[in-house]
C-alpha positions as CSV (number, residue, x, y, z in Angstrom):
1,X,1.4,11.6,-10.8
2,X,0.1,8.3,-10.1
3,X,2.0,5.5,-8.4
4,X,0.7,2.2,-10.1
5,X,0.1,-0.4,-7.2
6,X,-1.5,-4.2,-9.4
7,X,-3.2,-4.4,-12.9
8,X,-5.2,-1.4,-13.8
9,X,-5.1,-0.3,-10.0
10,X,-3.1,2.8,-9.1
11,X,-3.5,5.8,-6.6
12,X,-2.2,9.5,-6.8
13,X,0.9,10.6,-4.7
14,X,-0.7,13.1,-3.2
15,X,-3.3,10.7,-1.2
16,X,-0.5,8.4,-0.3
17,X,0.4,8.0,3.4
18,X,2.5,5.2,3.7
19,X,3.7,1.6,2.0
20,X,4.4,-1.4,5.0
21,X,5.4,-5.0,4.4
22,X,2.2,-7.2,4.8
23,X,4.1,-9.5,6.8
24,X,5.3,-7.0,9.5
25,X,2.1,-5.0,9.5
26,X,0.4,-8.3,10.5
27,X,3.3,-9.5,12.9
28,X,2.1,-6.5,14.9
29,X,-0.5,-6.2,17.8
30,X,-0.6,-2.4,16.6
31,X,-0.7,-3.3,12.7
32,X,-3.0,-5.8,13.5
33,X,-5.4,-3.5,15.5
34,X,-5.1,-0.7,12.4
35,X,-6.1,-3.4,9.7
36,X,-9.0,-4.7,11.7
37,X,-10.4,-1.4,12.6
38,X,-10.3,0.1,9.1
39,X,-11.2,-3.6,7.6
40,X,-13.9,-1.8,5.5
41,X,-11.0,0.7,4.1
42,X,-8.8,-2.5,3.1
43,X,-9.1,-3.5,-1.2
44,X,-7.4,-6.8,-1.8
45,X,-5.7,-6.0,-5.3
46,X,-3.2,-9.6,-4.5
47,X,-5.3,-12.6,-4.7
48,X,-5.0,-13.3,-1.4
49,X,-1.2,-13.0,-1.3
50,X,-0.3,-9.1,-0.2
51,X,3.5,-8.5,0.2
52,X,2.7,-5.0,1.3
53,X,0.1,-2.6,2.4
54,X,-0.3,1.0,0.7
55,X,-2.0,3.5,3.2
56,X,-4.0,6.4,1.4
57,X,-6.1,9.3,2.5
58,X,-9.0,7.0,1.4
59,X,-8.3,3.0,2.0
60,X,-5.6,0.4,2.2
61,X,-4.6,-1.4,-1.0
62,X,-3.0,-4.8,-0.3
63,X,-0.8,-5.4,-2.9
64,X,1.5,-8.2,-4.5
65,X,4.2,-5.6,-4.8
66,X,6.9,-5.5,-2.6
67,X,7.9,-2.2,-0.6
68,X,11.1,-2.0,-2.2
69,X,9.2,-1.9,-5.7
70,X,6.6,0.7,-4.4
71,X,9.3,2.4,-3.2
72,X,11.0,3.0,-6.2
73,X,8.4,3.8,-8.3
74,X,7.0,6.3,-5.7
75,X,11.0,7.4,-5.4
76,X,10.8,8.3,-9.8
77,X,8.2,11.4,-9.3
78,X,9.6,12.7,-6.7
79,X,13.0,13.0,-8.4
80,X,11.5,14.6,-11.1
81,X,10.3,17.4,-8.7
């Protein structure tokens, strides 16, 4: 299943790691540090305006998506299971 993050951008939920609020990620000298190290990881999917960040075993999406939407769409496969 696939976990559909901005336009025609989505990932598979296997390769997902973890969804974090933009804002706190970046509020963070730890966030920060992670973001900066991996900057050639990071896709901007949000114009510029991320609400969250997506973690997968192969980048960081910044999407326009809040956590709470992610959530719940990631949340609908995995009651299906």
């Amino acid at each position: 299943m696939f976990l559909h993050l901005e336009g025609d951008n989505s990932i598979r939920l296997q390769d997902l790691v973890s969804i974090h609020a933009y804002r706190e990620m970046c509020g963070s000298k730890d966030g920060k540090r992670f973001l900066s190290e991996n900057r050639e990881a990071v896709k901007d999917l949000s114009g510029g305006r991320p609400k969250s960040a997506v973690v997968t075993t192969d980048g960081i999406y910044l999407s326009k998506l809040s956590v709470d939407t992610l959530y719940k769409r990631s949340q609908a496969f995995f009651h299906r299971l």
